[in-house]
C-alpha positions, -999 to +999 in steps of 0.1 A: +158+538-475+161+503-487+148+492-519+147+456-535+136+448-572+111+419-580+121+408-615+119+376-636+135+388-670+164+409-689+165+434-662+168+467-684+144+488-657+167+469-630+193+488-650+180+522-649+169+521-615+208+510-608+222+538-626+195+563-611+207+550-578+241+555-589+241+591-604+221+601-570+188+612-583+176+589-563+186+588-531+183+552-518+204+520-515+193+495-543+200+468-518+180+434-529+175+417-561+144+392-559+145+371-589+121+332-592+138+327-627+170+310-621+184+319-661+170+355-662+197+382-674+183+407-646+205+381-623+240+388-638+232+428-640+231+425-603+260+399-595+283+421-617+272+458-595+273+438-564+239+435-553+226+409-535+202+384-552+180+363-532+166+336-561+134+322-547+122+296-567+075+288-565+088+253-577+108+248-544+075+250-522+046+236-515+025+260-515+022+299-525+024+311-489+054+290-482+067+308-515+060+346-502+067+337-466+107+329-478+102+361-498+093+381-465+122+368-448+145+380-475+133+417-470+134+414-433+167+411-435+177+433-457+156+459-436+136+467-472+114+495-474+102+496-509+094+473-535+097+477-566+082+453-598+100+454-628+088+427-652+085+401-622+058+375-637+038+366-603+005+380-589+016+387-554-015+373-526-038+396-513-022+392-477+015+403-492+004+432-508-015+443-472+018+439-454+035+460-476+006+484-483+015+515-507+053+501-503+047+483-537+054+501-569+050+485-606+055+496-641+030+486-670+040+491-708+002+509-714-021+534-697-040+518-671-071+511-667-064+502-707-049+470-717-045+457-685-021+422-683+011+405-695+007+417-731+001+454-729+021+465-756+009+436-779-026+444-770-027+481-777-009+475-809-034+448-821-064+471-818-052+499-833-052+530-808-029+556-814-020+563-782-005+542-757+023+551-729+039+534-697+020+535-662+038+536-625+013+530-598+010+513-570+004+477-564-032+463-546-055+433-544-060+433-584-041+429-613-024+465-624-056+484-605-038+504-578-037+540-575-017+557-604+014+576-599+029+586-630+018+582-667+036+590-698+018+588-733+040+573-763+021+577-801+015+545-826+027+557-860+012+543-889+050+529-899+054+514-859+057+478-857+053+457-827+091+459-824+097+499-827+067+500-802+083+481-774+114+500-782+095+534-777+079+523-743+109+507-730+125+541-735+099+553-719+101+531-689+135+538-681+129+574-675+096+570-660+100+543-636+131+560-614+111+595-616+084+575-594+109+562-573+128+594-562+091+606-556+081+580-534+117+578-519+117+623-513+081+612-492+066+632-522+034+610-534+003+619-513-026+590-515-060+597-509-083+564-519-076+555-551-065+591-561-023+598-559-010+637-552+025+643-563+039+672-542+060+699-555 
């Protein structure tokens, strides 16, 4: 199975999915690197392992479908079977996500359906819950709506700052998001609706 990673950013989940990859748990060839952000770190992770990078830049097409459409190529021919979002800051169309149905996986820094958006972390700090966590599921029509696979709680502690927060969810994240992916990659993630089964 071949799996390419969306991302726009650092890259640290890029990283732990590479070393998951790496150590074997799971068992998959990390084989694309889909980047629109021509300064973001994730890209030099991936030059210095040796994985391919396709940088497709929105500013470099007319429109969005021209945009997704050099995307698709990409995959084609690096025979992808999964996709994986980690911290890649573009709604993909309705008519990508069907072409790739249940082949989509993202991460969000909160437990969905809570604090839904770019600023999960920020947003469950600001109101004071004292219980947030990291959600994997997978990617339709809506903003972080899809069926959930995984979902890992992290406490707020009366002495947590923004800072230690995203420190304790990015933790999180790099354990959560590969356990997904060996799931999904092991053909271990049943879907029924909007319900996920994870077989044992």
């Amino acid at each position: 199975m071949n799996i390419a990673v969306f991302a726009s950013g650092r890259g640290t989940n890029f990283s732990a999915i590479m070393r998951a990859v790496k150590k074997g748990k799971i068992k998959a060839n990390l084989s694309l690197l889909v980047c629109d952000e021509p300064k973001a770190g994730v890209i030099a992770r991936a030059r210095r392992a040796g994985i391919k990078v396709a940088l497709v830049k929105r500013e470099d097409f007319v429109s969005k479908k021209e945009f997704e459409e050099k995307i698709i190529q990409h995959l084609e021919e690096n025979k992808i079977d999964l996709i994986v979002l980690a911290g890649f800051m573009r709604l993909l169309s309705p008519e990508f996500v069907n072409r790739y149905k249940n082949r989509i996986l993202n991460i969000h820094p909160a437990l969905l359906p809570s604090f839904k958006g770019t600023e999960g972390i920020k947003d469950a700090f600001d109101y004071g819950v004292k219980l947030t966590g990291v959600t994997v599921h997978f990617v339709d029509e809506k903003m972080d709506h899809g069926p959930i696979i995984l979902q890992a709680a992290v406490k707020i502690k009366d002495n947590d700052t923004l800072e230690t927060l995203e420190a304790k969810i990015h933790k999180v994240e790099h354990n959560l998001y590969p356990e997904a992916i060996r799931l999904f990659v092991e053909g271990k993630i049943r879907i029924e609706g909007r319900k996920t089964y994870v077989l044992t």
